[in-house]
C-alpha positions in Angstrom: 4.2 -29.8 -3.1 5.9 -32.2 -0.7 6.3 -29.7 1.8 3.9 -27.5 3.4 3.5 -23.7 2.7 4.6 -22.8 5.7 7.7 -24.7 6.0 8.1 -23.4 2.3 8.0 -19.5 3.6 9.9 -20.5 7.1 12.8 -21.8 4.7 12.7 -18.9 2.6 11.9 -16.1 4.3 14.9 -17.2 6.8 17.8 -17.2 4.2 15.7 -13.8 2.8 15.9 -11.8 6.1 19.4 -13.2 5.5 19.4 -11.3 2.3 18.2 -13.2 -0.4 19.5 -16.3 -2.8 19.0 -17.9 -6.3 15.5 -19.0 -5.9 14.1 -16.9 -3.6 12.1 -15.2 -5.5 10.9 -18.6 -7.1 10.2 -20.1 -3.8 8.1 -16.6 -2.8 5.8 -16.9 -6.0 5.2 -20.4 -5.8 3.9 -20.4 -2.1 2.1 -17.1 -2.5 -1.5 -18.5 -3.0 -4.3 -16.5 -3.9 -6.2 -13.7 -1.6 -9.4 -14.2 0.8 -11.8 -12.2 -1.8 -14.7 -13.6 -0.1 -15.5 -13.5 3.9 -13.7 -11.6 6.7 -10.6 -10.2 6.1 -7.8 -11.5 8.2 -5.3 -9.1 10.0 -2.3 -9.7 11.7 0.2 -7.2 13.7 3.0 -7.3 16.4 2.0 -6.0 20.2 3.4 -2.6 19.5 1.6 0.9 19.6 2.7 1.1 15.3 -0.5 -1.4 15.4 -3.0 0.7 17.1 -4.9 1.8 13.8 -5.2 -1.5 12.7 -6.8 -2.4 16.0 -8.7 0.1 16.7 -10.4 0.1 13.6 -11.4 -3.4 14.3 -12.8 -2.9 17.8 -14.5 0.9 17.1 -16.1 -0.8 14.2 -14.8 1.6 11.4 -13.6 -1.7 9.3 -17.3 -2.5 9.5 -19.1 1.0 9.0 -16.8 1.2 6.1 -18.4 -2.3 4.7 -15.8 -4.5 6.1 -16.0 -7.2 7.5 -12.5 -8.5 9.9 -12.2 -11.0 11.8 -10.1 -10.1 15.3 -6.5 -9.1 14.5 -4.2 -12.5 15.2 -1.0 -11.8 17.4 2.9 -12.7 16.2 5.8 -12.3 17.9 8.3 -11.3 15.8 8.1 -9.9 12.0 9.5 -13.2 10.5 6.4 -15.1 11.7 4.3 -12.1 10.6 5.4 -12.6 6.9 5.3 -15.8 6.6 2.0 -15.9 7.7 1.2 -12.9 5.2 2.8 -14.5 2.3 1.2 -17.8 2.5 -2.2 -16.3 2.4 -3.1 -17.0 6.4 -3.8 -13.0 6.8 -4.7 -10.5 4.6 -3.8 -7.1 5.7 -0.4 -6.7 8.3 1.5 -3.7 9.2 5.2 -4.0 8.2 8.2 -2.5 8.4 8.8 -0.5 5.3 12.4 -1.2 4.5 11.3 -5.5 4.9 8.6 -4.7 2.1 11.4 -3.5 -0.1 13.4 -6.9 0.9 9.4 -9.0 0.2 9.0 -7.7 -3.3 12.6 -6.9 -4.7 14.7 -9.6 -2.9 11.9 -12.6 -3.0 9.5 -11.6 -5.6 6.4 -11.4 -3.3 3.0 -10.3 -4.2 3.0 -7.2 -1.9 1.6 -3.6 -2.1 2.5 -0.9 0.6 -1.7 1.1 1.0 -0.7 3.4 3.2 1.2 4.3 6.4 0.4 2.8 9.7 1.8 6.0 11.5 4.7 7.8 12.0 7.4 8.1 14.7 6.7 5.8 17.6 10.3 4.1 17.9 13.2 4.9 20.1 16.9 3.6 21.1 16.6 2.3 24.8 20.0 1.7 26.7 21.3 0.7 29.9 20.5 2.9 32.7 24.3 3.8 33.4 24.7 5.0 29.7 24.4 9.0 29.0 26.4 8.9 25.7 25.8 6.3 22.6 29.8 6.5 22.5 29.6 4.8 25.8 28.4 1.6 24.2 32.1 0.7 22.2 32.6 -2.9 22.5 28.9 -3.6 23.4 25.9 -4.9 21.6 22.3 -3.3 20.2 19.9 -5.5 19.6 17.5 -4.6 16.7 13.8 -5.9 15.6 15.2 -7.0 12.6 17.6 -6.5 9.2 15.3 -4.6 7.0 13.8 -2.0 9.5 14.0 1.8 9.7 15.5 1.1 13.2 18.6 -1.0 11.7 18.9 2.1 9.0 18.9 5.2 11.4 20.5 3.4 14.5 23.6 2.8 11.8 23.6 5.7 11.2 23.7 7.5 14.6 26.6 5.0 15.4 28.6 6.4 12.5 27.8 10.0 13.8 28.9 9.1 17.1 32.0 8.1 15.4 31.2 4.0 16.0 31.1 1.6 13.7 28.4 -1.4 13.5 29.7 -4.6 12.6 27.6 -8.4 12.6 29.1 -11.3 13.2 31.7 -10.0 14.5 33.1 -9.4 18.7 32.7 -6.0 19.1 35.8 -4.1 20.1 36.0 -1.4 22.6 39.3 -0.1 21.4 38.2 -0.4 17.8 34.8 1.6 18.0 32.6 -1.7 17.3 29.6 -2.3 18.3 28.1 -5.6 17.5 24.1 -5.3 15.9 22.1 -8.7 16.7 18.5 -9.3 16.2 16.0 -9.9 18.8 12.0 -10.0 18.8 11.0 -7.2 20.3 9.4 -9.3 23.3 13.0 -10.2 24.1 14.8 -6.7 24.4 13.9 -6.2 27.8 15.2 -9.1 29.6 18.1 -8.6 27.6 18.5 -5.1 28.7 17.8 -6.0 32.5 19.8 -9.2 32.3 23.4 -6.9 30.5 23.0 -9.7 27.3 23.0 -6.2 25.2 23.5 -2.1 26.2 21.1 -1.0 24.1 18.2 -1.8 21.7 16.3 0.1 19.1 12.7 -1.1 18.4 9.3 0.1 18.7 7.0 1.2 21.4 5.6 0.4 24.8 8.8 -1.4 24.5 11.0 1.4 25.2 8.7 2.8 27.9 8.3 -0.3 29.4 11.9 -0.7 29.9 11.6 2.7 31.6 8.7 1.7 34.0 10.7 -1.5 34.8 13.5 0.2 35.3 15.6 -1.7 33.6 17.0 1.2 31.1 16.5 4.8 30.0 15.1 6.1 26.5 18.5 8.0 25.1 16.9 9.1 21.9 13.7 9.0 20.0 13.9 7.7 16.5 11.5 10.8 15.2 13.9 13.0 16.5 16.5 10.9 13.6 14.1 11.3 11.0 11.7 13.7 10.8 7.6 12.5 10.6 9.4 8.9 9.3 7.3 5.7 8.5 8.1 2.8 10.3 5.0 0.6 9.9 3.2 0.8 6.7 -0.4 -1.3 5.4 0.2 -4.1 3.1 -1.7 -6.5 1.1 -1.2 -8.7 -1.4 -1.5 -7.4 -4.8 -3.7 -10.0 -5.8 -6.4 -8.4 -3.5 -6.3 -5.5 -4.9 -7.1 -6.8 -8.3 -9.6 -9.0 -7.0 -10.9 -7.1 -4.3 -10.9 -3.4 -4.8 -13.9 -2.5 -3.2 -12.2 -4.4 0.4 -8.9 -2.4 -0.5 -10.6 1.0 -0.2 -13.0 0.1 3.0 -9.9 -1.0 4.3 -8.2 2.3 4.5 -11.1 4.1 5.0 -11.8 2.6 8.4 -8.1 2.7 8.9 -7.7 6.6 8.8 -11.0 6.9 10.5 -9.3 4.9 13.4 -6.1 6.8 13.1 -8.0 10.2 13.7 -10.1 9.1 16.7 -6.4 7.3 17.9 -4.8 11.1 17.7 -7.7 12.8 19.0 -8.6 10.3 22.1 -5.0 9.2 23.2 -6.1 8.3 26.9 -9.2 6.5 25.1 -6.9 4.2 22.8 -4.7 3.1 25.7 -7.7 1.9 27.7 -9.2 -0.2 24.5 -6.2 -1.5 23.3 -4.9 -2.6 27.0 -8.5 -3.7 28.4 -9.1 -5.6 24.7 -5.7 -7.4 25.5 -4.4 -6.5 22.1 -1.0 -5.8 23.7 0.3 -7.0 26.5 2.1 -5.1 27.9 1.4 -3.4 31.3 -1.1 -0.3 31.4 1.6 2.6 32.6 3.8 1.3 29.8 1.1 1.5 27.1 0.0 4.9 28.5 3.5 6.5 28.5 4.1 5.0 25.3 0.8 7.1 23.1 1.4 10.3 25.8 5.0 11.5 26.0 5.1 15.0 26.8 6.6 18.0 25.2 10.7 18.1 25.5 10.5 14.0 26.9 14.2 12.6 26.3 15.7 15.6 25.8 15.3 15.8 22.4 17.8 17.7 19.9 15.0 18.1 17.6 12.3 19.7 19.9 9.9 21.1 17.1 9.7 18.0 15.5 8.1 16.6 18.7 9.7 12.9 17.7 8.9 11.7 20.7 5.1 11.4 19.9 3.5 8.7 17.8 1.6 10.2 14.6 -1.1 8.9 12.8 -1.2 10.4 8.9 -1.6 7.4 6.3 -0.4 9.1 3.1 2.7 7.6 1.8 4.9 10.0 0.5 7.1 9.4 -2.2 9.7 11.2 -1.4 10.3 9.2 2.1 10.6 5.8 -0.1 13.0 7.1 -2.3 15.0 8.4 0.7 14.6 5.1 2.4 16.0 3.4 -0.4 19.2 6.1 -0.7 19.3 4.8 2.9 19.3 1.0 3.0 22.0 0.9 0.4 24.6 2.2 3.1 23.5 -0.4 5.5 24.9 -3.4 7.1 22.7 -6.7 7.3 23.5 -9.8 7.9 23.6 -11.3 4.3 23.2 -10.3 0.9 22.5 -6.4 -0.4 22.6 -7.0 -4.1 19.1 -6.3 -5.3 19.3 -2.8 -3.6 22.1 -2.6 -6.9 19.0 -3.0 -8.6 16.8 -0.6 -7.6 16.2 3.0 -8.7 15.2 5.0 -5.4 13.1 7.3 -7.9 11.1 4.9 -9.4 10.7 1.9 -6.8 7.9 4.2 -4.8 5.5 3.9 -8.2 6.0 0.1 -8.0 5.9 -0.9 -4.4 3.2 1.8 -3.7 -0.5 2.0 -4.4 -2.0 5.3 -3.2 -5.0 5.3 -5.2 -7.3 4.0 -2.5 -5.7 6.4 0.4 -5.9 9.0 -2.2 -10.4 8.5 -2.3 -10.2 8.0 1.2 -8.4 11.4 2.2 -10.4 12.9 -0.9 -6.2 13.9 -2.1 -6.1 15.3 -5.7 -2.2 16.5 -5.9 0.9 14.9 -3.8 1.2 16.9 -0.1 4.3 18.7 -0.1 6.9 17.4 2.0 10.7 17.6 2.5 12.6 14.6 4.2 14.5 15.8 7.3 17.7 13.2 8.8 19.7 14.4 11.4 21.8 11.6 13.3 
């Protein structure tokens, strides 16, 4: 090739978060090399609390007890970098946003499998600290971790209930309802919070409770208290792994829900590993807050289903991706939609999914029952 993989993937995957064009999903098959059968696996993950089974099964040693070898999770910043490092074969295993590995394998073609989920909840929409109602933020801007994530889905859709509407590239109009979406790493969305760039953002945690420590905004509603028990961050590897790697496929989610269970059961624990380990860098009281929010914490309208709490249960339930799908088809991105057209939301979970090796590891002979619960 005259260019390097990576530029390759930077190209592509930046007119893909875009939406997708003709030869995107050439350009994704031709730079998607093959897996890392042999030697460590390679992880990567963004600094947010959705990662915390991913680390902790690294540090605790459950990767390893389960007979796999990892090398220490690498760092990215923002989800772009994350797949393009995934996709040219530079890590393994990542946690991603579920709606972008609808984009990877329907929009570009790419050689992905969702394993299992990462965990569930853990996101919430921080605002300014003058703001008490989301109607309040007509004519501003929310910035967003990126197009294809459950945050852009549900924080559409809580604008529309709040009778908004969310427009990109675009002013946003006060006297029209608008309010203009922009993306932002989620590194970012503080300092544009405490700096009035944006009113509000929508991303995952200790973000959100580290713009509350800083003081530089106020939690106005939890994303589990949106959606019900939802996935944001699910396991992915490449399907080529899984075909020439099985045996690394099912060690890898058994030390995952290993870690996820000690993560649920030893909250104070986790905090102190994955802040003392430097895995994220955010500071301690942000972390903390972030895996302990109480009972009732940001007034929830939802209190049973606690949504303020991060959850750790790795089975992927079908009828969440078909629901997600429904979803991301009455969503606004910056670019091209069209392969949603495409898509059947009952049979895309059968495809994009591969439960088989959660299914050993939680010893699961039928699908758990399970009804999908959205209330903007």
């Amino acid at each position: 090739m005259g260019i390097s993989r990576r530029t390759a993937l930077r190209a592509g995957l930046a007119v893909g978060a875009a939406g997708g064009v003709a030869g995107i999903a050439d350009l994704a098959a031709a730079v998607t090399g093959g897996p890392a059968a042999t030697g460590r696996l390679r992880i990567g993950y963004l600094p947010i609390t959705d990662s915390a089974p991913l680390l902790v099964a690294h540090e605790q040693g459950h990767f390893a007890r389960a007979g796999l070898a990892t090398e220490r999770p690498v760092l990215f910043r923002a989800w772009e970098s994350l797949a393009q490092a995934f996709l040219a074969g530079e890590v393994d295993a990542v946690h991603l946003l579920m709606p972008f590995a609808v984009q990877l394998r329907y929009a570009l073609g790419a050689d992905v499998k969702v394993l299992a989920w990462n965990h569930t909840n853990g996101s919430a929409l921080t605002v300014a600290r003058g703001v008490r109602d989301l109607r309040e933020l007509a004519g501003g801007r929310i910035a967003i971790p990126f197009w294809w994530s459950i945050h852009n889905v549900l924080v559409q859709r809580m604008l529309r209930a709040a009778g908004l509407t969310p427009v990109v590239r675009a002013d946003p109009d006060a006297a029209a309802g608008t309010v203009q979406l922009l993306v932002l790493s989620p590194a970012d969305m503080v300092p544009a919070l405490d700096t009035g760039r944006v009113g509000g953002y929508i991303v995952a945690d200790p973000f959100n409770a580290a713009a509350e420590a800083k003081k530089a905004g106020r939690i106005l509603r939890f994303v589990g208290d949106v959606w019900r028990d939802h996935a944001c961050c699910v396991v992915v590897v490449r399907e080529s792994l899984i075909r020439q790697a099985p045996e690394k496929v099912q060690a890898l989610t058994d030390g995952l829900a290993r870690a996820q269970q000690w993560i649920d059961g030893a909250r104070g624990d986790a905090v102190v590993l994955l802040s003392g380990k430097h895995y994220l860098p955010q500071p301690l009281p942000a972390i903390t807050r972030a895996l302990t929010y109480p009972d009732g914490y940001g007034a929830p309208r939802n209190p049973d289903w606690r949504g303020q709490r991060i959850g750790f249960a790795p089975y992927p339930h079908e009828s969440y991706t078909r629901e997600l799908v429904t979803q991301m088809r009455g969503t606004v991105v910056d670019g091209d939609t069209s392969f949603l057209d495409r898509l059947d939301p009952a049979t895309v979970h059968t495809d994009l999914v591969d439960d088989r090796f959660i299914r050993r590891t939680l010893t699961l002979a039928g699908t758990p029952a399970r009804t999908e619960e959205v209330r903007p």
